[in-house]
C-alpha positions as CSV (number, residue, x, y, z in Angstrom):
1,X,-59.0,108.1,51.1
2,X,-58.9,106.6,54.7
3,X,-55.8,105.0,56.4
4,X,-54.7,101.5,54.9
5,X,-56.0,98.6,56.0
6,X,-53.5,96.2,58.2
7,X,-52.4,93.2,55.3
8,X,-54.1,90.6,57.3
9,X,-57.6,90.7,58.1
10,X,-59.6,92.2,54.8
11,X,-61.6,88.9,55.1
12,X,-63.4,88.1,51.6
13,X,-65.6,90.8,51.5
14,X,-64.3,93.9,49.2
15,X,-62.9,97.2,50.4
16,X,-64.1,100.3,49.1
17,X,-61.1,101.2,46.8
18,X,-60.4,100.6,43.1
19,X,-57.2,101.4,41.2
20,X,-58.8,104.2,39.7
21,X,-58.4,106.1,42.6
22,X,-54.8,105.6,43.5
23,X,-52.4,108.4,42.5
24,X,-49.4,107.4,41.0
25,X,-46.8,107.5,43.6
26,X,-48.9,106.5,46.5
27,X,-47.3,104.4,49.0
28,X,-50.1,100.9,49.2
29,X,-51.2,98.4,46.8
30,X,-54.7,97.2,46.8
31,X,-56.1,93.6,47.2
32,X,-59.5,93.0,47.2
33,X,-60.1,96.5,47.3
34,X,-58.5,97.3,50.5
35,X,-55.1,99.5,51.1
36,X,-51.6,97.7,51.8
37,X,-49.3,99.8,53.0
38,X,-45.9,99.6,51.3
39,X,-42.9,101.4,52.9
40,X,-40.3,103.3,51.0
41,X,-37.3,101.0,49.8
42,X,-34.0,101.5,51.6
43,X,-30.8,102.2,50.1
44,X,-29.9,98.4,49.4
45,X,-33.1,97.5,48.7
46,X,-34.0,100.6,46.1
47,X,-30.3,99.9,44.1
48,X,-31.0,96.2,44.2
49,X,-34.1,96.8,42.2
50,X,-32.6,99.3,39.9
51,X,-29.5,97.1,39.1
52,X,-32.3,93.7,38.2
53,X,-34.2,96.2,35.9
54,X,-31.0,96.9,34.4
55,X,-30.0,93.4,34.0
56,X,-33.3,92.0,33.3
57,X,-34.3,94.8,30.7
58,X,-30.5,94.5,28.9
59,X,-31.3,91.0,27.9
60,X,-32.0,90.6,24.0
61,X,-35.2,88.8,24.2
62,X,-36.9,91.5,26.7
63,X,-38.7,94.3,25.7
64,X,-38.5,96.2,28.9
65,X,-38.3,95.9,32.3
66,X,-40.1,98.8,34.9
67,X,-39.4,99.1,38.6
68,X,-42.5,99.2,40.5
69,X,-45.2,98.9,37.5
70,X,-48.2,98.8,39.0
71,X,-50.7,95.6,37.7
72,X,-54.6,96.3,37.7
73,X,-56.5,93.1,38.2
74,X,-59.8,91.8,39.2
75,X,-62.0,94.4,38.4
76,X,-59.7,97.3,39.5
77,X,-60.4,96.0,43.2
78,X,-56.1,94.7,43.1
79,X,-53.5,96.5,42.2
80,X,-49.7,94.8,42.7
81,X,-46.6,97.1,42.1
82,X,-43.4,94.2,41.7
83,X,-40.1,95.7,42.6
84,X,-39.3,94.5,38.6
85,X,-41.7,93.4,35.8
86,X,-40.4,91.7,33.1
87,X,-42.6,92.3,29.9
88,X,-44.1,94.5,26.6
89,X,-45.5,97.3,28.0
90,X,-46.8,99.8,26.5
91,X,-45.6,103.5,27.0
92,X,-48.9,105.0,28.4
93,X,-50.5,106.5,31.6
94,X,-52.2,104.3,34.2
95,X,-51.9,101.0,35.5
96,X,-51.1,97.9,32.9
97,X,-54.0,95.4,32.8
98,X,-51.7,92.4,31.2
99,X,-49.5,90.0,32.8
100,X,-46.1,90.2,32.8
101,X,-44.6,87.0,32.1
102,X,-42.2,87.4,35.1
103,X,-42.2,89.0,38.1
104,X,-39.1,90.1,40.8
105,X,-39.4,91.2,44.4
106,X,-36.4,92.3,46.8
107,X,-37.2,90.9,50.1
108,X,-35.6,93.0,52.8
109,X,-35.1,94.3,56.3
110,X,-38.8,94.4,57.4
111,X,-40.4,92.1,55.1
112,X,-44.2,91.4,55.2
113,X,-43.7,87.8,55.1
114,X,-47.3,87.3,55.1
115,X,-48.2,89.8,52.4
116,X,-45.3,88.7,50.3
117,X,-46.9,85.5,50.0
118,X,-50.2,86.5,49.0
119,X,-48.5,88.9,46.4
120,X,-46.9,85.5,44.9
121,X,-50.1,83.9,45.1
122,X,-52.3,86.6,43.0
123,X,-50.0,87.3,40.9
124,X,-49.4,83.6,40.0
125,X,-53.3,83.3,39.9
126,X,-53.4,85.6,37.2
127,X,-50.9,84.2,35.2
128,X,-47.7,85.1,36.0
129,X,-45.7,81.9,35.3
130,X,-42.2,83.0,37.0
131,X,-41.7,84.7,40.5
132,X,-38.2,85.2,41.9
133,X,-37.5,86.5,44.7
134,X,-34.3,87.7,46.2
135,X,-34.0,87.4,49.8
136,X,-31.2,90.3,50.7
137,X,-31.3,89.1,54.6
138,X,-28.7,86.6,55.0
139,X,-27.0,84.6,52.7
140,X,-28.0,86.2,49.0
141,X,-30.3,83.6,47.8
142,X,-33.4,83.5,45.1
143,X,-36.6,82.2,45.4
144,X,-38.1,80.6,42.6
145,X,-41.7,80.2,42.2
146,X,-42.7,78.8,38.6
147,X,-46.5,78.0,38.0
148,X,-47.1,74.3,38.6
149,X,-44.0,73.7,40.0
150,X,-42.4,73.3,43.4
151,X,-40.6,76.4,44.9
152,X,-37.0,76.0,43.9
153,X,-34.2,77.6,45.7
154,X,-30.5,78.8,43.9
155,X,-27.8,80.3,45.8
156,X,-25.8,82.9,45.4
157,X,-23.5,81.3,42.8
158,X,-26.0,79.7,41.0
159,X,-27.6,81.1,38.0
160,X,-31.6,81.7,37.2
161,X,-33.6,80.8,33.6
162,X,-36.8,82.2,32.3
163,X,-37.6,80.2,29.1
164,X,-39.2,81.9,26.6
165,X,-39.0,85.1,28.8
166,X,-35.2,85.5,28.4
167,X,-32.6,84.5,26.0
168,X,-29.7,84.0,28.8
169,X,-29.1,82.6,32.3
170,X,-28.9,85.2,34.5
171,X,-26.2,84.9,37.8
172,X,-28.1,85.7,41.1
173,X,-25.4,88.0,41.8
174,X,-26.1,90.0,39.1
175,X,-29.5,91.4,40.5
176,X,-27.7,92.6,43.7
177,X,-23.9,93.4,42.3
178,X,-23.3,96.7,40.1
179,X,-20.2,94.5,38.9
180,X,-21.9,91.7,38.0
181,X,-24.9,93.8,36.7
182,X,-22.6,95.5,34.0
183,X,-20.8,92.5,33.6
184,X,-24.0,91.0,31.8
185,X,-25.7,93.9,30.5
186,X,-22.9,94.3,28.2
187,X,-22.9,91.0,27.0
188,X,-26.5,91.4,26.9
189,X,-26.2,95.0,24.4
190,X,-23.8,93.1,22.4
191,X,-25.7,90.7,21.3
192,X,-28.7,93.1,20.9
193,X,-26.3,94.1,18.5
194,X,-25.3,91.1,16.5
195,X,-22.0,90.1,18.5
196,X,-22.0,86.8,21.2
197,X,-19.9,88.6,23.3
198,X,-17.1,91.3,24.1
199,X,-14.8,88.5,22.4
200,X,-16.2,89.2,19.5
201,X,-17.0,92.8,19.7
202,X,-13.1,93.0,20.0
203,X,-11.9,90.6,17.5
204,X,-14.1,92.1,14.9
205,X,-12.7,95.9,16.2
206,X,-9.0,94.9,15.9
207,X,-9.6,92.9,12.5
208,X,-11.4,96.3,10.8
209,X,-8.1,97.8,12.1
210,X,-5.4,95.5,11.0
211,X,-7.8,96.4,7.3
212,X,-7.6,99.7,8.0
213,X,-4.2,99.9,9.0
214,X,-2.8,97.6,5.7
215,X,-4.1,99.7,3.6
216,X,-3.1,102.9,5.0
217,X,0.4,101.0,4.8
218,X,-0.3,100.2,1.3
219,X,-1.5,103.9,0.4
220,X,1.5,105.1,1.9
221,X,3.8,102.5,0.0
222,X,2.6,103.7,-2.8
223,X,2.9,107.0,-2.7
224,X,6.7,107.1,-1.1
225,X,7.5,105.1,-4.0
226,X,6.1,107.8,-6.4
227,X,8.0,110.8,-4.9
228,X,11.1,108.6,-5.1
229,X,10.4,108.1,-8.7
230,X,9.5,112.0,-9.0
231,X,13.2,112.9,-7.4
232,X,15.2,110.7,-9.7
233,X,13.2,112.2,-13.2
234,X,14.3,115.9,-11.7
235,X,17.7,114.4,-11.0
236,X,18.0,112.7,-14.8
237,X,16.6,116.1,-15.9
238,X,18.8,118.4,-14.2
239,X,16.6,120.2,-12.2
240,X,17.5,121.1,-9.2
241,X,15.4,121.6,-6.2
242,X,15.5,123.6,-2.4
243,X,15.9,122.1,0.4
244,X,12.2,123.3,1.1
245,X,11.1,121.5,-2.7
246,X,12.7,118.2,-1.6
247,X,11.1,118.7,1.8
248,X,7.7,119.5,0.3
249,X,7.7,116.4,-2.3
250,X,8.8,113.4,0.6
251,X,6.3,115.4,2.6
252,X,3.6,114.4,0.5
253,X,1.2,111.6,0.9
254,X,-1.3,112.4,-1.4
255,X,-1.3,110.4,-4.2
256,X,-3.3,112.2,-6.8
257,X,-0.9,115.3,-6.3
258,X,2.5,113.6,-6.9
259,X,0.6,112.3,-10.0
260,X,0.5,115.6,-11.4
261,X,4.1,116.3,-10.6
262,X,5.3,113.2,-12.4
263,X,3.8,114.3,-15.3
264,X,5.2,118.1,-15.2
265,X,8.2,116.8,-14.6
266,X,8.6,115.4,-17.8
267,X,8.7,118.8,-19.5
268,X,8.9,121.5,-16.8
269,X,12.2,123.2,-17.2
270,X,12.4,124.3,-13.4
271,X,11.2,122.6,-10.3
272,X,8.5,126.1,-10.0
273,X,7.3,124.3,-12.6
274,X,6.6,121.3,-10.8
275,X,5.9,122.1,-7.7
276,X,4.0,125.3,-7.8
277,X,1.6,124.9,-10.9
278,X,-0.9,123.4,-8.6
């Protein structure tokens, strides 16, 4: 298919290429029908990207969230691959045609500056309405572009919205921190499952166990007091018992059983009688 063309310098007139003839796995993206070459991520780059999928795609309002989707547009002649798109995507082969409604690229070591802004540009042009970028050189910091708005900038402590994309804020250090990352992802799959938070999850865990636990307690109240009861009608009676028999009835916890032995005992004339009719 030809080397790929240099990112500046396709002019206006389209290249030969079309996203139907890119492999999946090939290393470019196309614009205008020409090849951009796109290097392999490094280490901090490729975990970055992996831990703002898992962030990103944890949160309860997002469907999923794929590393390095590639986007077919304009006639097959573009096709942009976002280090994480933020979206419903359907599970098929080949490129997606939509537009995700947000978009995140990792901006390392080596950056094309020049063809990371006309990614930003394309992608807002067809429709894209939020854009972050996370600059990983230097202070950790986050680009925002938004569609018809100004390029806004939050810092490492600062936190990032998508309305009506996500449900939460997301921290900027939890697209680059495994930490932080899991940090939010649990709250995230908590409240995918009904609970605000970990707070909540635990509250509700210890309150089924203090229920749990009472009425064990209460179970076992009540069946302690029914072998006592059993051992004084065998004592009024003047049947004896074993050290084993006395063992087996304070032994016993199930209710039902010592039951049935309070109602032998009442005419059993030995504690065999009792004990071992069962």
């Amino acid at each position: 298919m030809g080397d790929p063309a240099p990112t500046q310098g396709y002019g206006e007139r389209p290249g030969p290429y079309r996203a139907s003839d890119v492999r999946e796995g090939e290393s470019f993206e196309l614009v205008n029908g020409h090849k951009i070459e796109c290097s392999p991520a490094g280490t901090r780059h490729g975990e970055s990207a992996r831990l703002g999928a898992q962030t990103l795609g944890s949160d309860p309002a997002v469907h999923s969230a794929p590393v390095d989707l590639g986007i077919e547009f304009n006639d097959g002649k573009n096709l942009r691959a976002p280090d994480v798109a933020v979206g419903d995507f359907p599970s098929a082969p080949g490129w997606y045609k939509g537009v995700p409604p947000l978009c995140v690229e990792y901006a390392d070591e080596h950056q094309d500056e020049a063809d990371l802004k006309n990614k930003i540009k394309e992608l807002q042009q067809i429709g894209v309405k939020y854009i972050w970028v996370v600059r990983l050189v230097g202070p950790l910091r986050v680009e925002v572009h938004e569609r018809g708005k100004r390029k806004q900038l939050v810092s490492e402590h600062g936190t990032l919205t998508a309305p009506g994309v996500l449900q939460n804020p997301v921290p900027v250090r939890a697209l680059v921190d495994a930490k932080e990352s899991e940090k939010v992802t649990l709250r995230n799959l908590l409240q995918r499952q009904g609970y605000r938070g970990l707070d909540e999850a635990l509250s509700q865990a210890r309150e089924a166990g203090q229920l749990e636990g009472r009425a064990a307690g209460e179970a076992l109240g009540r069946a302690k007091g029914k072998t006592e009861s059993l051992l004084t009608i065998l004592e009024a009676r003047g049947i004896g018992l074993s050290p084993a028999q006395r063992d087996q009835i304070l032994a016993c916890r199930e209710e039902a059983r010592i039951g049935n032995w309070l109602r032998r005992a009442a005419a059993a004339a030995t504690a065999f009688d009792v004990l071992d009719a069962d």
